[in-house]
N, C-alpha and C positions, 0 to 999 in steps of 0.2 A: 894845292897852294904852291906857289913859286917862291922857290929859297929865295938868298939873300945873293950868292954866287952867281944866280941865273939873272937877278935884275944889274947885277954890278957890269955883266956881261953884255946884256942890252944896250944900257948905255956906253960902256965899252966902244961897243960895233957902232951906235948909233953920229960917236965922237968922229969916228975915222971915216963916216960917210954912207954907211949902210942905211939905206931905205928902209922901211916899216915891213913889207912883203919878205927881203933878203934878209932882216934878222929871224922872222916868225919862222922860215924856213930851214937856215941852220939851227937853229936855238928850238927846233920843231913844237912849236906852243904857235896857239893863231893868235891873228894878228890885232883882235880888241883886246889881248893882252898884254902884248907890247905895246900897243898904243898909251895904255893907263898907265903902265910903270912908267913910260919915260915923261909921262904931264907928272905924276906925282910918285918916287921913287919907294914911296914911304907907306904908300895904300897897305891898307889892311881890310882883308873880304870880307864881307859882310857872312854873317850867319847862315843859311839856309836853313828856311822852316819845314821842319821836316813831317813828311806828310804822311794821315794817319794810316794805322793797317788793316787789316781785318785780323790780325794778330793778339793786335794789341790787349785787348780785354784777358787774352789768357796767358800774358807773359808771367804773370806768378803762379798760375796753376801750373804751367812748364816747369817754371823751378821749383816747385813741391815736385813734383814729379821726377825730376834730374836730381834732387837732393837725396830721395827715397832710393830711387835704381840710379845711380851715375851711368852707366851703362846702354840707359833706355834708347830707343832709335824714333827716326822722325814717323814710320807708318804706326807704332803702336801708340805716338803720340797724337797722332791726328785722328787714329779709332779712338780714343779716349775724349777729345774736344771737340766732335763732330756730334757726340754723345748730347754734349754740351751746347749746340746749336752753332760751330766753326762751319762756313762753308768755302775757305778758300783754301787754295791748294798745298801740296806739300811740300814745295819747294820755299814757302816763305820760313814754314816749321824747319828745314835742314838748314837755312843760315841763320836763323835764331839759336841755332842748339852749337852751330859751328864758333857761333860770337858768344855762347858762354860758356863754352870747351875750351876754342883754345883748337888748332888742327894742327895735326902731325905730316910733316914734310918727309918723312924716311919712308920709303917703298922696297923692297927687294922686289927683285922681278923672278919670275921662275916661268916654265915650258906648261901648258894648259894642254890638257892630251883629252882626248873623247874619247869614248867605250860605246861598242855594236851595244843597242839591243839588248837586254836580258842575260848580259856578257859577263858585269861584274857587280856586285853591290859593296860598301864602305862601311865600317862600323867601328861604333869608337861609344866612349864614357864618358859622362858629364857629371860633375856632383854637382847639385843644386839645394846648396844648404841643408837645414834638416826638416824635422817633424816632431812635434810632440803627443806623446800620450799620456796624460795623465801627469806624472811626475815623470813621467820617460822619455829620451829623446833618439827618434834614429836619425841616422842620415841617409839622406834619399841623392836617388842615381837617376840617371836616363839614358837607357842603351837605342844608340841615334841608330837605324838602318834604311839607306839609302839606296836606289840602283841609279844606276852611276849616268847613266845615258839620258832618261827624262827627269833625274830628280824627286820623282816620286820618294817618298820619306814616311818612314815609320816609328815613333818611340814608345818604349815601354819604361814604366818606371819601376823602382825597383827599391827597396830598403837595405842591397844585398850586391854586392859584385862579385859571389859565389861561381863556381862553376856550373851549377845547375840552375841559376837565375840568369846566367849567359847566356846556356843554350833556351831557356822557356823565352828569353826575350829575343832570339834570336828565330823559333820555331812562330810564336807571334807573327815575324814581320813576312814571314815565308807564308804563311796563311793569308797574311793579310794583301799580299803581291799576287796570288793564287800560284806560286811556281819559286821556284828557285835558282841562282847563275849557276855559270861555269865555274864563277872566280869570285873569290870571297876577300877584301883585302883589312888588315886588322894591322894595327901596334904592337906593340912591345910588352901586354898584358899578361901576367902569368896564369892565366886562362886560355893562351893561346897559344905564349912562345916561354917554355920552360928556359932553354937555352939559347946564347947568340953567340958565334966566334965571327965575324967578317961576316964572310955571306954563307958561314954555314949555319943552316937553321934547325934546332930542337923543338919542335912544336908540341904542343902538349896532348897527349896520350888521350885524353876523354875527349877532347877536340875534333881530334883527328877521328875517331871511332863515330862520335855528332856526325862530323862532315861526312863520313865514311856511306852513311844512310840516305845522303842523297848525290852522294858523285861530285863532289865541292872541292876543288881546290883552294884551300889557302897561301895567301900572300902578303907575308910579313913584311911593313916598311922598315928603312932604314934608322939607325936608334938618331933620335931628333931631328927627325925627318915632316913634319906634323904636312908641307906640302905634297907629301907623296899619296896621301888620301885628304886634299884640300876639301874635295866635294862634301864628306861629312866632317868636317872641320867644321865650313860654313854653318851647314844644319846644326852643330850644337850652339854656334854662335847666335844662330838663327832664333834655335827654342829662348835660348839664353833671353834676347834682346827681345821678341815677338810674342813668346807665350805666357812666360814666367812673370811679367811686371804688373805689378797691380791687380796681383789673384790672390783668393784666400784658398785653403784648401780644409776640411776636417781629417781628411785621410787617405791612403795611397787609393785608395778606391775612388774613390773621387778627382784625385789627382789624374788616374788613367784616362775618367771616364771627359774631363776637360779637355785632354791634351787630344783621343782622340776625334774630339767633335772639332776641335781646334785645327786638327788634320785634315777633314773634310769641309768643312768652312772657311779656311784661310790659307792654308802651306801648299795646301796639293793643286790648289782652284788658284794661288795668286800668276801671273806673269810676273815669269824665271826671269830675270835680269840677262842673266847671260846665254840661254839658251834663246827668249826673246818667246816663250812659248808657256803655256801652261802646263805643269808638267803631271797632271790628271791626264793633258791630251797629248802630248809625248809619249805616255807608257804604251807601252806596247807588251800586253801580257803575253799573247804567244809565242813570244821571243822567250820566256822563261820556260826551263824545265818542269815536266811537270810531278807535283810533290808525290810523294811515294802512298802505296796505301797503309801500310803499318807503321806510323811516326813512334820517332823514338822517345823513350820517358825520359822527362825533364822535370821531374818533380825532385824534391831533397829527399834522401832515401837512408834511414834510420833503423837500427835494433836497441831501443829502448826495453828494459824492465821496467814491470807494473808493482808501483811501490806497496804497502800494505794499506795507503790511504785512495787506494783502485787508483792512481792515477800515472803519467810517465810525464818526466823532465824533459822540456825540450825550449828553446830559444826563453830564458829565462822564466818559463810559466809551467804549470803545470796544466796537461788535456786528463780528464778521467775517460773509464776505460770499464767495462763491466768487470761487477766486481768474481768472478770467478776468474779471470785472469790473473788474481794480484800472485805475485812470485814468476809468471809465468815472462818468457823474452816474445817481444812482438814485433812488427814491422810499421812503420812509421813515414806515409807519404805525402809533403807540403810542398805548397806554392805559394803565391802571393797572397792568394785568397780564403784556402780551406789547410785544414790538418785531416788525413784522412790514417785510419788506424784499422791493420787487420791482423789475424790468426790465421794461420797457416790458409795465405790466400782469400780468407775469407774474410769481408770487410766488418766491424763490430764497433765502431765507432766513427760520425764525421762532425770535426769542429768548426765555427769559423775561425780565420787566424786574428790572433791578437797581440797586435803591436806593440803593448803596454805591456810591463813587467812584473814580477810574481804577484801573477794572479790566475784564478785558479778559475778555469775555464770545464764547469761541470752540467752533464746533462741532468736531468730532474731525474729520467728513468733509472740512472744508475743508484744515486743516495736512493730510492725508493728500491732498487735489488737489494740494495745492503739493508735496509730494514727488515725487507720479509724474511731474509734470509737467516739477521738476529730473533726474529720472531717465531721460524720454524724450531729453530734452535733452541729456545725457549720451552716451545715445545715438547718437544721429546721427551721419554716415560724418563727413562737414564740419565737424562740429561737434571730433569726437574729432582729426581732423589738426591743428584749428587749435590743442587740447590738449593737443598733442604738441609745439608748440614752449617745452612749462615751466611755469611756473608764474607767468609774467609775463602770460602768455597766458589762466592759469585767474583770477588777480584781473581781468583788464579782463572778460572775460564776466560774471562776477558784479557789475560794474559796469551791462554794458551791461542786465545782469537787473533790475537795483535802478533804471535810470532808465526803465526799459519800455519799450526802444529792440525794433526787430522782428529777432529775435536771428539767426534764419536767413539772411535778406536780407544782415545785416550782417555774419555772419560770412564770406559768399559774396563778399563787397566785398573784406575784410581778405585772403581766401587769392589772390585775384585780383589785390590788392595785392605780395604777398609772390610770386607769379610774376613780375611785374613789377620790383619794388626788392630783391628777396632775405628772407630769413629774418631776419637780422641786422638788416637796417636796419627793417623792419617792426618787431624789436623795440624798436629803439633811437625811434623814432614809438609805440609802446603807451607806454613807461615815461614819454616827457614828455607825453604824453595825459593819464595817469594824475595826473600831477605838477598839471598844469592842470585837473585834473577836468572833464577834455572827451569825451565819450562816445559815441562815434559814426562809423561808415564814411570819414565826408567830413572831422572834424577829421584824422584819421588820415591820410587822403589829402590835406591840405592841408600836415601837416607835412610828408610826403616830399616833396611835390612843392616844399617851399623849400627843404630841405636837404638832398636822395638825388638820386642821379642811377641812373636805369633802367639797372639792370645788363645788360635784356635787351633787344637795338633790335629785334628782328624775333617778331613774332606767332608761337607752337609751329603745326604743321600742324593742322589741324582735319581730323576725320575725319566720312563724312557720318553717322553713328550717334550721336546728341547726347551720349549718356551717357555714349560714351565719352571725348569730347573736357573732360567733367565729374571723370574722377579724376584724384587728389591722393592722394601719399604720405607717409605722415607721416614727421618727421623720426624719423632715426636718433638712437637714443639710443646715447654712446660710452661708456655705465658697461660696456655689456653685452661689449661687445667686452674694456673691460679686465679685464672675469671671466673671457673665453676666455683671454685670454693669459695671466692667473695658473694655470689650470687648466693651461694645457699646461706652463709653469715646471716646475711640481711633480710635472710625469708623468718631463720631464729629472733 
């Protein structure tokens, strides 16, 4: 539309003698424009009826979409509407999105540098909101790994920006390229770079030792430097805007198992923008080193104790464990997926991992050790006598079970006791044991021996046959006798 300054102007010129062709010239607007302003100065344009799209139908599905991810870009909007039966291009999708954004005129420029071949690969962290389990919430990571030359692109996700969930997502993308660079370039992560003065660099110790396993040089960028490794910059921009919009997930498993079908169906197979290439068919694997044969452990690595209820503490939950272990120190090795648990080297337990918080993650086989185990227990000749003095006698064993005192040894003290000070006084020594939560052979025989006096002075005869000098009677129970005598009552 022509201002008001432009038609003042026309006629202006047209006053002083300019022709129709000589004002449309200077005044650069053609000339059935000038024409109409100087017949009528006042013209007002008609409307233009603006003509339909193939758009159109999904302009509010767009904006549910751009309402949801502000973020979204026009290729994941037009896989989502093509879904939908769109079949025109994606250039009408990028000025619809640009006309309800709004577009940013500030650019910084910076120097684009190319990497040989198998030279260098990029890696960087993305949070991507969280996850829930249950009543539980973690937040979830994606460690982005790049080679730098074709673009080829790896992610792992992660609930964890540990040092051992670094290098396992790191060892992933090294599997998954079949080889490894020269040159490895990383931020300012304290998984990476402990220290920074200027350009002196303290890199971090279990890194370096990672790196060490395959001949890696690292290369820490400059602090807010984010151009100095733009190429997976992009990539987390990329997962960001491309993978992430319009997905449900249950769980990081699931999560992986998306992102990598999503690696081979769409990131690795599209045409690179700026390489002008696919970069599946840029890579060039023999240009990478190739991976060593003893890879180094990147699992989390643990010396837990096995509590008295068979199990060990670990990321909020409890994994059980057989129950002869319990007291004993074990070793403890997790990933993303498994909890794997051994004794000295030898493995005796494997969990899945679980995301959700105190809850107790137990094999059936193990509650079923610990039963037969209360059952042999049960058992036992010694065991059953010193059970037969009631039920004062059956809570202190269950004591002596719960502080993982050596139950045979002790119960062989206690009956050895009670030949000694009597039945009664033994028990009268369990109930203030009990009172004192003192649990053991020797408390037991410290209270009789300040308060009891040996009811018997002289040693029973020993016979030369050990075992036999070994039995014990259980006590008489006197309910039984009061049944005989009602029973014979009622015969009178």
């Amino acid at each position: 539309m022509i201002d008001k300054r432009t038609i003042f102007e026309i006629h202006r010129q047209k006053d002083i003698g300019f022709s129709v062709r000589q004002i449309a010239k200077q005044l650069r607007i053609d000339r059935g424009s000038v024409s109409k302003y100087i017949k009528d100065p006042y013209s007002v344009p008609g409307k233009r009826t603006k003509r339909p799209s193939k758009l159109d139908p999904y302009h509010d599905l767009i904006r549910d979409m751009l309402k949801q991810y502000p973020n979204i870009n026009a290729p994941v909007v037009l896989q989502r509407i093509q879904e939908k039966g769109f079949d025109g291009e994606i250039t009408i999708i990028r000025a619809f999105l640009r006309q309800l954004r709004g577009q940013s005129n500030f650019r910084e420029a910076f120097i684009r540098f190319e990497s040989d071949p198998g030279y260098q690969m990029q890696v960087d962290w993305g949070h991507f909101q969280s996850m829930s389990y249950g009543k539980s919430t973690r937040k979830l990571y994606a460690l982005a790994v790049v080679e730098s030359h074709s673009r080829m692109l790896h992610v792992t996700f992660s609930h964890s920006q540990k040092q051992e969930y670094f290098h396992q997502g790191l060892l992933d993308a090294f599997k998954y390229f079949g080889g490894t660079p020269k040159e490895i370039v990383v931020d300012n992560m304290m998984t990476a770079v402990t220290e920074r003065a200027g350009s002196i660099i303290r890199f971090n110790e279990s890194f370096l030792d990672f790196l060490g396993h395959f001949k890696i040089t690292p290369l820490a960028c400059n602090i807010r430097s984010p151009h100095e490794k733009g190429k997976v910059e992009n990539c987390i921009k990329y997962i960001r805007h491309n993978f992430w919009p319009l997905r449900s997930f249950r769980d990081l498993a699931e999560v992986q198992n998306q992102v990598l079908t999503w690696l081979e169906t769409v990131a690795n197979v599209r045409m690179h923008q700026t390489t002008g290439q696919r970069p599946v068919d840029r890579f060039l694997n023999h240009a990478l080193r190739p991976l060593p044969e003893v890879l180094p452990e990147c699992r989390e690595i643990l010396s837990p104790l096995v509590h008295k209820d068979f199990g060990i503490r670990f990321d909020g939950n409890i994994y059980t464990v057989p129950p002869w272990t319990i007291g004993k120190t074990i070793t403890m090795k997790a990933d993303n997926e498994v909890v794997q648990l051994y004794y000295k080297d030898k493995s005796i337990a494997v969990h899945p991992r679980c995301w959700d918080k105190k809850q107790r993650i137990e094999l059936p086989s193990h509650k079923e050790q610990v039963k037969k185990m209360r059952k042999r227990l049960h058992q036992d000749k010694q065991i059953v006598v010193f059970l037969s003095m009631g039920q004062l006698a059956a809570d202190y064993l269950e004591k002596l079970v719960d502080a993982r005192q050596p139950i045979k040894k002790t119960i062989a003290s206690l009956l050895i006791l009670r030949d000694e000070y009597g039945e009664s006084s033994l028990l009268y020594a369990l109930l203030k044991a009990l009172s004192l939560k003192l649990y053991g052979a020797d408390y037991v025989k410290n209270i009789l021996y300040q308060e009891m006096t040996p009811v018997t002075k002289y040693q029973p005869v020993k016979l030369k046959k050990q075992s036999l000098n070994n039995i014990r009677l259980t006590s008489p129970s006197l309910a039984e006798y009061d049944a005989l005598a009602l029973q014979r009552r009622k015969k009178q």
